[in-house]
C-alpha positions in Angstrom: 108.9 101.2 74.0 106.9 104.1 75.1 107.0 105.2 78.7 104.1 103.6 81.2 102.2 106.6 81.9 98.8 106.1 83.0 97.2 103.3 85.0 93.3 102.3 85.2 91.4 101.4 88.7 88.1 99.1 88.2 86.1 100.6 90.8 82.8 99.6 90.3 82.2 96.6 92.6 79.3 96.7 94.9 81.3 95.1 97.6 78.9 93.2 99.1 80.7 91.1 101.0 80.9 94.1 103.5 77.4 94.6 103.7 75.9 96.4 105.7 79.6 98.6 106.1 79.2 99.1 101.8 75.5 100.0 101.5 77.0 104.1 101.1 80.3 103.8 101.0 82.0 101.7 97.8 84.8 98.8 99.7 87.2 101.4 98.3 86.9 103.7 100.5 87.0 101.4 103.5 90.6 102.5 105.4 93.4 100.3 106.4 94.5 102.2 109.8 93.7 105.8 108.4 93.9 105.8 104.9 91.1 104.5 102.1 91.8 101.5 100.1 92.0 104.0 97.0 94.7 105.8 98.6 97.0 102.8 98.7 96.7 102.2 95.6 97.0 105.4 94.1 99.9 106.1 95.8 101.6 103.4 95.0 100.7 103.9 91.0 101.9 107.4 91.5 105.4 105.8 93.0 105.9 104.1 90.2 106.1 107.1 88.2 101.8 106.9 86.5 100.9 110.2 85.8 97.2 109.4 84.9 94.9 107.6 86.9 91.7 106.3 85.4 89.0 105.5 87.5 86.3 102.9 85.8 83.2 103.7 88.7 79.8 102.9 88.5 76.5 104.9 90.3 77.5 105.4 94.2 80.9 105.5 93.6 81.3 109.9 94.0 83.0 110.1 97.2 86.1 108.7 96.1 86.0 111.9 93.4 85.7 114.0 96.6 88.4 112.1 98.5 90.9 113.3 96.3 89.6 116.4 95.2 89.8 119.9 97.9 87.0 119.9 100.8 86.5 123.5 101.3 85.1 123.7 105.0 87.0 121.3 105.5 89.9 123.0 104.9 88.5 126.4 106.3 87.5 125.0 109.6 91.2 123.3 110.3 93.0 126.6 109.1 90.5 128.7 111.7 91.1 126.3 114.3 95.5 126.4 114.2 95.7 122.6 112.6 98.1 122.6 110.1 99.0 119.6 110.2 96.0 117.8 109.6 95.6 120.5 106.7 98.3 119.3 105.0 97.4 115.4 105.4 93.8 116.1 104.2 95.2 117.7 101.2 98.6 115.7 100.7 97.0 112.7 98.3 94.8 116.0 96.0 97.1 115.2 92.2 97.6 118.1 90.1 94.2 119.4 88.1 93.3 116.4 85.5 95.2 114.0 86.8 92.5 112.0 87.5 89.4 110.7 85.0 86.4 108.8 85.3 84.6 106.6 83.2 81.4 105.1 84.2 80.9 101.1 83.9 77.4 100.9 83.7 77.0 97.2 83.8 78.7 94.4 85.7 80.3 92.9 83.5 83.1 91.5 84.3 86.8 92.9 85.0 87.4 92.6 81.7 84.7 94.7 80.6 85.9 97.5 83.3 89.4 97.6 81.9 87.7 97.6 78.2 85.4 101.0 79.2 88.7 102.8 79.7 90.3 101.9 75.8 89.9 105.4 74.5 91.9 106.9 77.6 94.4 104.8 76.9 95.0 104.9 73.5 98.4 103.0 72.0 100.5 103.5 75.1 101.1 100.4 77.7 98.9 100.4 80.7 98.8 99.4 84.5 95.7 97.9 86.1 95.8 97.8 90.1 92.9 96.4 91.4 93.1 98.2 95.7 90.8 94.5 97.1 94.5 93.4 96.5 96.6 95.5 99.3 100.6 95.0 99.1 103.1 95.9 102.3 106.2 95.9 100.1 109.0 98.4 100.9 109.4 99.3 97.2 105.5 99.4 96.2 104.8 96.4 94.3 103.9 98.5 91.1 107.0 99.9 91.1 109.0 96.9 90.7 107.4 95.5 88.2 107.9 98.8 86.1 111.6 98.7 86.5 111.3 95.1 85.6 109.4 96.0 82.5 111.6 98.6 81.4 113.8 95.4 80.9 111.5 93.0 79.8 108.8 95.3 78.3 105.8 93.1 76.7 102.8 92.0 79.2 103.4 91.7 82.5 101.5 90.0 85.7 102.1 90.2 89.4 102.0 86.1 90.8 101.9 84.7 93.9 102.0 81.0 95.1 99.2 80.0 96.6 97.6 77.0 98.5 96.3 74.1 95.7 92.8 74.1 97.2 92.7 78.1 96.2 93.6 77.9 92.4 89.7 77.9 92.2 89.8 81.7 93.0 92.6 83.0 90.7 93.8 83.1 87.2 96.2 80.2 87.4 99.6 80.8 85.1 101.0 77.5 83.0 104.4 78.5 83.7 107.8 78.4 81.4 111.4 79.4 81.9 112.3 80.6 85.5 114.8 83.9 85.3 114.8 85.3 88.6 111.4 87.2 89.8 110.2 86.9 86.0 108.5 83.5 84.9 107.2 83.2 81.1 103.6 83.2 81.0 102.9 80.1 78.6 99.5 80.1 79.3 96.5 81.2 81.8 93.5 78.8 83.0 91.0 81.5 85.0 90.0 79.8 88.2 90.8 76.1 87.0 89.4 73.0 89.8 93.0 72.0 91.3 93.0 68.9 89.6 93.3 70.9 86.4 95.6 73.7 87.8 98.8 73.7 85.4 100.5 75.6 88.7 99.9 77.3 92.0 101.0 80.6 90.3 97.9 82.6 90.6 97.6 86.0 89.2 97.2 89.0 91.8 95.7 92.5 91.0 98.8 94.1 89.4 99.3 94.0 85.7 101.1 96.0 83.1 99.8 95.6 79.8 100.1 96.3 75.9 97.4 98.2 74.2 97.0 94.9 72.0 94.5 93.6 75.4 91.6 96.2 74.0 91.7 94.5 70.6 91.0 91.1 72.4 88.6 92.8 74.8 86.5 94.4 71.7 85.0 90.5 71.5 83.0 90.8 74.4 83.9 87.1 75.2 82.0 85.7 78.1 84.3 83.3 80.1 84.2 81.7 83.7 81.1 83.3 86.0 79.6 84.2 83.1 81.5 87.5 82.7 83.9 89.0 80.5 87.3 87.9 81.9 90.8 89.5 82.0 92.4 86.4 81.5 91.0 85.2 78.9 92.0 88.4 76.9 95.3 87.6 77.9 95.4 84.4 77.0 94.9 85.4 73.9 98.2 87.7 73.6 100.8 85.0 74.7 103.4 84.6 72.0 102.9 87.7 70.9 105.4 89.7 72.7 107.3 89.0 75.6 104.9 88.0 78.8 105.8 87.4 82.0 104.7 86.5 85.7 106.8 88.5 88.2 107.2 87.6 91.9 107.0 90.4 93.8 108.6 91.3 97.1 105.9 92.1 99.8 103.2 90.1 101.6 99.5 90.6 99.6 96.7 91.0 101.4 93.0 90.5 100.1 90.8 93.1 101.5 88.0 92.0 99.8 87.6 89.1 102.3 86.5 90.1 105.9 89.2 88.1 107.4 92.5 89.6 104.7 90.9 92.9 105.8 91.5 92.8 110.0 94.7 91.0 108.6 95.8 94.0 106.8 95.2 96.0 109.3 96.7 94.9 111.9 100.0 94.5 109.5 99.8 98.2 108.3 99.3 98.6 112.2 102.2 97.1 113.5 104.2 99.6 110.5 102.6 102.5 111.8 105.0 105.5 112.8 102.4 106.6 116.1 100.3 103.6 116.3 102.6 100.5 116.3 103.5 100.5 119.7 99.8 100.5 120.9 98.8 97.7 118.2 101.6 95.4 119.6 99.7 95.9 123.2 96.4 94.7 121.8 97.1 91.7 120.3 99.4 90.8 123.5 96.3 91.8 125.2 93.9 89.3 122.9 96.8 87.2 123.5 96.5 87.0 127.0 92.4 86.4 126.8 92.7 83.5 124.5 95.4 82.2 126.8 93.0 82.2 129.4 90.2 80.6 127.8 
């Protein structure tokens, strides 16, 4: 089983649920505290040992390229001005030269058309797909325990959470088989099934590990639910194939691509905060206090 090496972000989303916040700056790029979406989630690839990280953008998309590339008066000004520092943050998440790629998605197709526009980067090695709307507080990164459970279990692999039966509508919904410990065969998937139809509250969450077998299902061009090309329904395809599994991660999710999960997340990654944890605790006992009141 060859090593998993390289890892693919879809980027392209207009994010318009943030509107007017996204009109010139992509969702990804939105920070949690004082750090970008796409730093989270690159960083947590990176702990769990990926060495390439594939960006699949689309037009507006540059200044996460210049996030994690050097800013050169940038730099200048904080060395002239003594702050080393907040050199050395600015430039802590830069990878080595090449370490990052990107591919353009020129239509919105679908996540599993942005996964597909990154086949020939990937070639026959397995692949990890983080999608950063989907924000993990986990004290091992959530990527990183699935890759030491794949080492074991090797195959395809899905990150699962249980959610509420009124919200299977909104996920890829797992038809579950035998239970040993975080992993659960993946028997089948149902993308976004009505609850009544929901063969689980397993949903799948925006960490996967996959074979290279997904671009041969993705070559199709299938159009499935929302009249796009879906993940899930690639995967579907692959089950009996080789091992798959749903893992249950350790960590709390949070789903930034929702107004609501994003204050959420950031008043969690608050509260964790080395400087800042202290002062968040005050103002929510504060807002605590004022709705008391009322």
């Amino acid at each position: 089983m060859k090593p998993l090496r390289k890892a693919i972000f879809p980027v392209a989303g207009l994010g318009t649920r943030f509107l007017p916040a996204t009109k010139a700056i992509p969702k990804e790029m939105l920070p949690i505290v004082d750090k970008p979406l796409i730093q989270y989630a690159v960083e947590e690839a990176k702990a769990a040992g990926i060495e390439q990280f594939i960006f699949v953008t689309g037009r507006g998309k540059s200044a996460m390229e210049d996030h994690f590339d050097f800013a050169v008066e940038l730099n200048d000004t904080l060395r002239k001005r003594g702050k080393q520092p907040e050199l050395d943050t600015a430039n802590a998440m830069i990878p080595p030269p090449g370490e990052i790629i990107c591919v353009r998605q020129q239509e919105a197709k679908g996540l599993g058309h942005a996964v597909w526009c990154a086949r020939h980067l990937v070639g026959d090695e397995p692949v990890a797909v983080l999608l950063p709307d989907d924000l993990i507080l986990a004290d091992t990164p959530c990527l990183q325990q699935m890759a030491e459970a794949h080492r074991q279990a090797g195959g395809n692999m899905l990150a699962v959470e249980e959610v509420a039966p009124e919200h299977t509508a909104r996920y890829g919904i797992l038809s579950p088989g035998r239970t040993d410990g975080r992993l659960t065969e993946v028997k089948g998937l149902v993308e976004k099934p009505k609850p009544a139809d929901a063969p689980s509250r397993l949903a799948v969450i925006g960490r996967y590990i996959l074979e290279p077998r997904v671009f041969a299902m993705l070559d199709r061009h299938e159009v499935g639910a929302g009249g796009e090309i879906q993940l899930t329904d690639a995967l579907a395809r692959l089950i009996g194939g080789a091992p798959f599994h749903g893992y249950r991660f350790d960590g709390e999710r949070f789903d930034c691509g929702d107004k609501a999960g994003f204050i959420d997340a950031t008043i969690a990654f608050g509260l964790r905060h080395p400087t800042l944890a202290g002062a968040v605790r005050e103002m929510i006992a504060k807002y605590g206090r004022k709705g008391d009141a009322t």
